[in-house]
Biotite code that builds the C-alpha atoms (Angstrom):
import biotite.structure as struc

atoms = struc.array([
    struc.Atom([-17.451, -9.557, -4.201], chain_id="A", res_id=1, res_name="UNK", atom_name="CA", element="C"),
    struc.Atom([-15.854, -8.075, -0.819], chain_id="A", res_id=2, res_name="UNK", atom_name="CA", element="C"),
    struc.Atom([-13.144, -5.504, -1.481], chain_id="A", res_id=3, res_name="UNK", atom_name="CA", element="C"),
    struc.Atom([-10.076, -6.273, 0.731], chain_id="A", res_id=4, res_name="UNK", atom_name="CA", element="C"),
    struc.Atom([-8.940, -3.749, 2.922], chain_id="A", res_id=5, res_name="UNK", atom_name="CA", element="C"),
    struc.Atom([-6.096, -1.362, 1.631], chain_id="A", res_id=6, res_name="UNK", atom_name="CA", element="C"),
    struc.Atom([-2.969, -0.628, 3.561], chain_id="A", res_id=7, res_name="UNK", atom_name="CA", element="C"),
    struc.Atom([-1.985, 2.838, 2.538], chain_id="A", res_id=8, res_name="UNK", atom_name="CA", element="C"),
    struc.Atom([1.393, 2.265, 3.353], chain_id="A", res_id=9, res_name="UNK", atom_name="CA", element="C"),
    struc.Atom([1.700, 0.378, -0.065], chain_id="A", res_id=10, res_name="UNK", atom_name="CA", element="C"),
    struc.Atom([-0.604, 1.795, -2.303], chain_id="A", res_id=11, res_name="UNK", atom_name="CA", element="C"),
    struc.Atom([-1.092, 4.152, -5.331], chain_id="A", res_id=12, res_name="UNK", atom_name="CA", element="C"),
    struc.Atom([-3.056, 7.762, -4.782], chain_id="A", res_id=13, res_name="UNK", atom_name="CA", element="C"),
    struc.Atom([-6.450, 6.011, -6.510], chain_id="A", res_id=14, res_name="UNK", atom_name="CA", element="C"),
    struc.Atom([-6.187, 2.451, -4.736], chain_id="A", res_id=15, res_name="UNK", atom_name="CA", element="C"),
    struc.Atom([-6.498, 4.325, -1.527], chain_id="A", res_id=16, res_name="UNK", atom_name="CA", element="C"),
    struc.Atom([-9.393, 6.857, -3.252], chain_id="A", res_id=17, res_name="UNK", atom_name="CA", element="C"),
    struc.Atom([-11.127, 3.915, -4.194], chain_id="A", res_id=18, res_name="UNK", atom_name="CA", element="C"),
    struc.Atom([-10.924, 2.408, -0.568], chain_id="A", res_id=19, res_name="UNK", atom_name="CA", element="C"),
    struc.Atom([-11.859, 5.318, 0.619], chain_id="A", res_id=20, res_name="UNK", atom_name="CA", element="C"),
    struc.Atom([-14.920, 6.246, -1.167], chain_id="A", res_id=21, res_name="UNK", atom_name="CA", element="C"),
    struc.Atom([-16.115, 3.151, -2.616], chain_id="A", res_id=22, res_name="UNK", atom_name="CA", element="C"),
    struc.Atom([-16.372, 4.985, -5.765], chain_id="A", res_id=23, res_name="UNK", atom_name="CA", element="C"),
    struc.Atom([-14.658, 4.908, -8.887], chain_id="A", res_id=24, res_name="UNK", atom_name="CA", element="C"),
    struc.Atom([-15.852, 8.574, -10.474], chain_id="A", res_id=25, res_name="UNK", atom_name="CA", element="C"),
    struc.Atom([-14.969, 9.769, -7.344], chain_id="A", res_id=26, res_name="UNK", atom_name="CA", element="C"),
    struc.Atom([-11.472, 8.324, -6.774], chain_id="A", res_id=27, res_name="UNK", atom_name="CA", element="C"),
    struc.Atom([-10.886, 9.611, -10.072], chain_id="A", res_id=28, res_name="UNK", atom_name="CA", element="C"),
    struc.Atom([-12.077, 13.116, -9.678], chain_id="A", res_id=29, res_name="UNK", atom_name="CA", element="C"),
    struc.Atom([-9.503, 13.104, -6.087], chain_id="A", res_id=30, res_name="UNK", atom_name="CA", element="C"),
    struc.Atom([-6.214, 11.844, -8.559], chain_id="A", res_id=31, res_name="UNK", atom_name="CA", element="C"),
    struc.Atom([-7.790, 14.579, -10.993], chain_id="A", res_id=32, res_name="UNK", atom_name="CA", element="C"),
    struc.Atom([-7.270, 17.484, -7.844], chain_id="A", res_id=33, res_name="UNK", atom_name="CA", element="C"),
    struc.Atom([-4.401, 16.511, -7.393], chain_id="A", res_id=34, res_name="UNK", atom_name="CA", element="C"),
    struc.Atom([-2.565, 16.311, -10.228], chain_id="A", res_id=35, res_name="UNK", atom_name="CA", element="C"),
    struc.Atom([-4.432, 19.839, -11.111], chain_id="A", res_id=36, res_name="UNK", atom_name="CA", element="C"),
    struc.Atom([-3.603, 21.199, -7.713], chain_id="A", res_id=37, res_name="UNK", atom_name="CA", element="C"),
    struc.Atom([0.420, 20.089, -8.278], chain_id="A", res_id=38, res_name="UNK", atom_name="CA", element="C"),
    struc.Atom([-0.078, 21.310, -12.113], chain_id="A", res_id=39, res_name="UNK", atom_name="CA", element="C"),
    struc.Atom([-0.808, 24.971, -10.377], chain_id="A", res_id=40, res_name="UNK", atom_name="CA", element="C"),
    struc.Atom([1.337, 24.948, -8.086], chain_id="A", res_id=41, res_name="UNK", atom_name="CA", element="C"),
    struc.Atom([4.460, 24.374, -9.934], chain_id="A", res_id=42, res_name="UNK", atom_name="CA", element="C"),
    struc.Atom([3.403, 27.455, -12.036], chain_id="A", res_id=43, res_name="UNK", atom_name="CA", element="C"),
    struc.Atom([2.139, 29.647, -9.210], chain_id="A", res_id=44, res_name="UNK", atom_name="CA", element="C"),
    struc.Atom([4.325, 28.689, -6.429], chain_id="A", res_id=45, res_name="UNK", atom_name="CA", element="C"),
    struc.Atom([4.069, 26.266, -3.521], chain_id="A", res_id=46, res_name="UNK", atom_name="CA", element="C"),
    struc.Atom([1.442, 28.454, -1.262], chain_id="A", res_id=47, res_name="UNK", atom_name="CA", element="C"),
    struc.Atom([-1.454, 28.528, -3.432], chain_id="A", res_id=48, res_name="UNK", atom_name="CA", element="C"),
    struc.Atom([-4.963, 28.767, -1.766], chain_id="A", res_id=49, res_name="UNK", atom_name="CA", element="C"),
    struc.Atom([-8.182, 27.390, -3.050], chain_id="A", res_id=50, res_name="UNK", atom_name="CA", element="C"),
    struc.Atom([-8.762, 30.258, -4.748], chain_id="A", res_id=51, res_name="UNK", atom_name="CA", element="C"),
    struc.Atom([-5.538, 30.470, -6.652], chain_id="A", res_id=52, res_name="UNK", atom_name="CA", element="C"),
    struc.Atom([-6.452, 27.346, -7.709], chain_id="A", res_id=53, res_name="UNK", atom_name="CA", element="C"),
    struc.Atom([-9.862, 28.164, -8.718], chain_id="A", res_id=54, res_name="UNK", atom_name="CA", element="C"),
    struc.Atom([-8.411, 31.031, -11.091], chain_id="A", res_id=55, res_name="UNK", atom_name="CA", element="C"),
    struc.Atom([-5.405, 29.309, -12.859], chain_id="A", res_id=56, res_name="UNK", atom_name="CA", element="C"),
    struc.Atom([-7.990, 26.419, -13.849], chain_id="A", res_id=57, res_name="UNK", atom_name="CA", element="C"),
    struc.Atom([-10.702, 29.402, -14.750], chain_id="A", res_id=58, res_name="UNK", atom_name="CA", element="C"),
    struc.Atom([-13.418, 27.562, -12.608], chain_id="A", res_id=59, res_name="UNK", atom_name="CA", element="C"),
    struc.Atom([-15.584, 28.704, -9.750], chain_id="A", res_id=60, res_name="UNK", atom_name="CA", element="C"),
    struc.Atom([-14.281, 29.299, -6.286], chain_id="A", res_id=61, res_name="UNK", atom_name="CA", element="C"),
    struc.Atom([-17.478, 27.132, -4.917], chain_id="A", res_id=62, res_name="UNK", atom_name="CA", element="C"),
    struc.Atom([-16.106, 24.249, -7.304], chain_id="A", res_id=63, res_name="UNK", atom_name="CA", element="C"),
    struc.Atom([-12.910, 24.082, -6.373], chain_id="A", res_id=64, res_name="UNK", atom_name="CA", element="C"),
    struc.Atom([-13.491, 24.277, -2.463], chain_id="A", res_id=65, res_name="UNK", atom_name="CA", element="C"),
    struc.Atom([-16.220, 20.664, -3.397], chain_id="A", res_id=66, res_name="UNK", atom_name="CA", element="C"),
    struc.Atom([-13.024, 19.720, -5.071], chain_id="A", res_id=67, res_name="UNK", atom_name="CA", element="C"),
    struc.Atom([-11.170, 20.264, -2.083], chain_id="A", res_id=68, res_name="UNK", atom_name="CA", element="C"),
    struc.Atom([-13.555, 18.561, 0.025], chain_id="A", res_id=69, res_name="UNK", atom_name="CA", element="C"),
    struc.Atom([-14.141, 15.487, -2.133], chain_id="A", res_id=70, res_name="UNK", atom_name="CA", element="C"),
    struc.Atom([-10.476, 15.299, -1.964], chain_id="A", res_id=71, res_name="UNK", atom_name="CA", element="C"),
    struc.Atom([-9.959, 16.191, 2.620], chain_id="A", res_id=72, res_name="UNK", atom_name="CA", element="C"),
    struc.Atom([-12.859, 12.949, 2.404], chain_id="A", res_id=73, res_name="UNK", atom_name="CA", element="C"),
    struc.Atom([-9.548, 10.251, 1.105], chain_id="A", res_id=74, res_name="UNK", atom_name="CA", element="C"),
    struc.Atom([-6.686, 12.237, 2.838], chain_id="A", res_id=75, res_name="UNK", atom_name="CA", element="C"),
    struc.Atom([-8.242, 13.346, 5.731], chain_id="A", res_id=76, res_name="UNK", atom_name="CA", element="C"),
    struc.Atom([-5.112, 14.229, 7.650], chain_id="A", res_id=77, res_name="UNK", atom_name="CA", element="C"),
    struc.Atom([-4.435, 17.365, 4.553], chain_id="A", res_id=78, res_name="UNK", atom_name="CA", element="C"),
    struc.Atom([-6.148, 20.527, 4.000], chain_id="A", res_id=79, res_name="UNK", atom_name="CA", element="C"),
    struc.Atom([-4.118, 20.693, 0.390], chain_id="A", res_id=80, res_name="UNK", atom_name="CA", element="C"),
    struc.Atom([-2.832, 18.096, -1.703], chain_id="A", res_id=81, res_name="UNK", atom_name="CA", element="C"),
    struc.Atom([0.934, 19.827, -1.187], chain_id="A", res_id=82, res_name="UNK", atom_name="CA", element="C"),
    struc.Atom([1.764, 16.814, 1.465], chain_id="A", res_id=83, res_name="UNK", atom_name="CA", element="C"),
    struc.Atom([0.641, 14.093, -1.467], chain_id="A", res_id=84, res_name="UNK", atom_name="CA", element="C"),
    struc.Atom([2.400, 15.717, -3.730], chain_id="A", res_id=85, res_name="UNK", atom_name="CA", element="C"),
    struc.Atom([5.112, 16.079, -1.950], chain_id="A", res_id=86, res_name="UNK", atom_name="CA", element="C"),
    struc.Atom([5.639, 12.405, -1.193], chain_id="A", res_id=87, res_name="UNK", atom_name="CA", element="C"),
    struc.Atom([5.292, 12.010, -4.927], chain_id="A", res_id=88, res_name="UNK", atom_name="CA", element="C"),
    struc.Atom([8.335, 14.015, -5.777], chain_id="A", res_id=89, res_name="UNK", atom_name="CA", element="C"),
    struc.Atom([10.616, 12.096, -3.444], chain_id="A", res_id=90, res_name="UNK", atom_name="CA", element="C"),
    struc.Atom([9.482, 8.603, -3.955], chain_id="A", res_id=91, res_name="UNK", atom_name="CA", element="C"),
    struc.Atom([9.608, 9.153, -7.654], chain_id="A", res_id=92, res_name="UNK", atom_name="CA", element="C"),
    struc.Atom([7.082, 5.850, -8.584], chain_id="A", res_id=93, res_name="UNK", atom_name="CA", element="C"),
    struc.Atom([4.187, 4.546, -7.916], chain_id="A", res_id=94, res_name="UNK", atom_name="CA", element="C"),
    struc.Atom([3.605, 3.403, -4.630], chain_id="A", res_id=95, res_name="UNK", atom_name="CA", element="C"),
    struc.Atom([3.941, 5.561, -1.620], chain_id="A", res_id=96, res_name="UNK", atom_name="CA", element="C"),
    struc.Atom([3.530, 5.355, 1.976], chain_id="A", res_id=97, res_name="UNK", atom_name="CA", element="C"),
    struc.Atom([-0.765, 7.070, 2.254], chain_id="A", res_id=98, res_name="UNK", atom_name="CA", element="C"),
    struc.Atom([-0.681, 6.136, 5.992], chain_id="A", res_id=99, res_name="UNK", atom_name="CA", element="C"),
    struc.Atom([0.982, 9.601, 7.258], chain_id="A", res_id=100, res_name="UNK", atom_name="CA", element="C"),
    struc.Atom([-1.842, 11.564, 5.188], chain_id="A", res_id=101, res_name="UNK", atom_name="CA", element="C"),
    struc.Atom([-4.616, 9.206, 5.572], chain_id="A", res_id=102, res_name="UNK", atom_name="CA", element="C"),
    struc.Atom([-6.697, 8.422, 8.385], chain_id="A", res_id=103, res_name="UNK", atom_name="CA", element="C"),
    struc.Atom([-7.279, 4.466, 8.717], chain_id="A", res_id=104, res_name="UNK", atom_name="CA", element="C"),
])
């Protein structure tokens, strides 16, 4: 069965992961960053590095940057998940407009 193509500027954070990577494990390991990543940061503060991250979770810097780059594969267009999380807080549901973090 052909998958149809997304538009990210209706879709959920693993719809577009999915697109993206053709993978289920690994759409779910990007939702997993980045609900980790926004877990972090609203403890630690809203300019967290890599390695802050690394440390709250208690896992290896090298992890965390694979994390990082598993993640930078979906939304291209971020170095953090801060802009995706972001967009979370003001649209408040489900659905968001990807297409501003996303590359098509």
């Amino acid at each position: 069965m052909k998958r149809k193509k997304l538009d990210p500027h209706n879709a959920t954070i693993l719809e577009v992961a999915y697109a993206k990577t053709g993978s289920m494990l690994k759409a779910a390991r990007v939702v997993a960053f980045v609900f980790a990543w926004g877990q972090a940061r609203k403890d630690l503060g809203s300019s967290m590095s890599v390695e802050d991250f690394a440390e709250y979770w208690g896992e290896s810097v090298a992890t965390a940057y694979r994390q990082q780059a598993l993640f930078r594969e979906v939304f291209d267009l971020c170095r953090t998940p801060d802009p995706v999380l972001d967009m979370l807080e003001v649209a408040g549901g489900e659905r968001l407009d990807l297409g501003e973090v996303v590359a098509a």
